[in-house]
C-alpha positions in Angstrom: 67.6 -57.2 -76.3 70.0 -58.0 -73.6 69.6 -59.5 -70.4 71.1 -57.7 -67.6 69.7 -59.0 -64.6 67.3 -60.8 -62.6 66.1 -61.8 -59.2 64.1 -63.9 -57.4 61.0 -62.3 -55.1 59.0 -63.3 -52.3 55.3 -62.5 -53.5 54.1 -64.5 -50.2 51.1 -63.4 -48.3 48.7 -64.6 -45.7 46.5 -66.1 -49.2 49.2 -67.6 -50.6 52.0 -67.9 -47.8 54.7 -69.7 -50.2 54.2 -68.0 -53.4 57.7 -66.8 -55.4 58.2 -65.0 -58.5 61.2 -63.6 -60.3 61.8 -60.4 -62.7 64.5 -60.4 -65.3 65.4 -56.8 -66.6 66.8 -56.3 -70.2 67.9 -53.2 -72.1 66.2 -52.8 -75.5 68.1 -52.0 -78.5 67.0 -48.3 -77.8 68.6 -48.7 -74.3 64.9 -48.5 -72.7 65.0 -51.0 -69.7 62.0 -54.1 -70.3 60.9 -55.5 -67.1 59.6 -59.1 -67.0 57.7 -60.1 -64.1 56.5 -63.8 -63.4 55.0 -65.6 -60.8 56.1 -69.3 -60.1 57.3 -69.5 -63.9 54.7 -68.1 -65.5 54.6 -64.7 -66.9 52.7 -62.1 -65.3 53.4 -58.9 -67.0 56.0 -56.2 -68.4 57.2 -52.5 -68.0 59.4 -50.6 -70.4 61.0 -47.6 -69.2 62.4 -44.8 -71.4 66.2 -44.4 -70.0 66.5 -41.0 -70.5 63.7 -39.7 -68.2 62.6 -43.1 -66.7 59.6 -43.0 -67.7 56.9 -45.9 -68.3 56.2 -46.5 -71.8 54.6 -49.7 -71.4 52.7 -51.4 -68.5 51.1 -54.8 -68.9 49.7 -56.9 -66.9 47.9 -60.0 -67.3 44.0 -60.0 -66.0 43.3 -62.9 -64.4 46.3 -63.0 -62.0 46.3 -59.2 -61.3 45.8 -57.7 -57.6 47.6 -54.8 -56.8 49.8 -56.4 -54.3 51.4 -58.1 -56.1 52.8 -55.2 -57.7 53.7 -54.1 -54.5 55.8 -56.7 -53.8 57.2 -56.9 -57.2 58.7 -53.0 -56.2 59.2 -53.7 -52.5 63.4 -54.2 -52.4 62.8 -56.1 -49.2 61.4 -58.7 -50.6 63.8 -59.6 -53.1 66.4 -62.9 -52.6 68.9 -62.9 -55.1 69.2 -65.4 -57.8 71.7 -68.0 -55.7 68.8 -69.1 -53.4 66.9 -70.7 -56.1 70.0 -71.9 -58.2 73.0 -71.6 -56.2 74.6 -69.1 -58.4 74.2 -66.9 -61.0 75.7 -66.3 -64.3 76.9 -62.6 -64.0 79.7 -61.1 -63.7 81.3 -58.9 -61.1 80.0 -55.4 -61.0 76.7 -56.0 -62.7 74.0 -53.6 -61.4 71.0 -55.1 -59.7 67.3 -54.6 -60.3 66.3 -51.8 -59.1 62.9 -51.5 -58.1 60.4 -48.2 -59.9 60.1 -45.6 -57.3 
């Protein structure tokens, strides 16, 4: 597994106005993209998605955080800020590719 990216999100709503998350996207071994999403700094779920046809494999969430909009904003580009606004820079390199967000 390799890290390729990962990005900090705004998850805020009128509930929980200051609320952040991140997701940090690997490739597998099999070259399937892994999806990590946490909230604050706690883990909230996962997605795998076969490279070829990108299709989900695996979806997991877990139960006692999970409202539908918070996928939403997970997937909503908008809302994401970059890694340098949390820690003032990031460790990749020039031309890496950034998360993109399931359609």
């Amino acid at each position: 597994m390799k890290l390729l990216d990962r990005t900090l999100v705004n998850l805020s709503s009128k509930e929980e106005p200051d609320r952040l998350g991140h997701i940090s996207l690997y490739k597998l071994n099999n070259n399937n993209l892994y999806y990590v999403y946490f909230i604050e700094a706690r883990y909230f779920g996962c997605q795998e998605v076969e490279y070829k046809t990108n299709t989900i494999i695996k979806d997991e969430r877990i139960s006692d955080d999970y409202h539908y909009s918070i996928d939403l904003f997970f997937n909503d580009k908008n809302r994401y800020l970059g890694w340098d606004r949390m820690f003032g820079g990031d460790f990749m390199t020039e031309g890496y590719q950034q998360i993109l967000a399931q359609d």
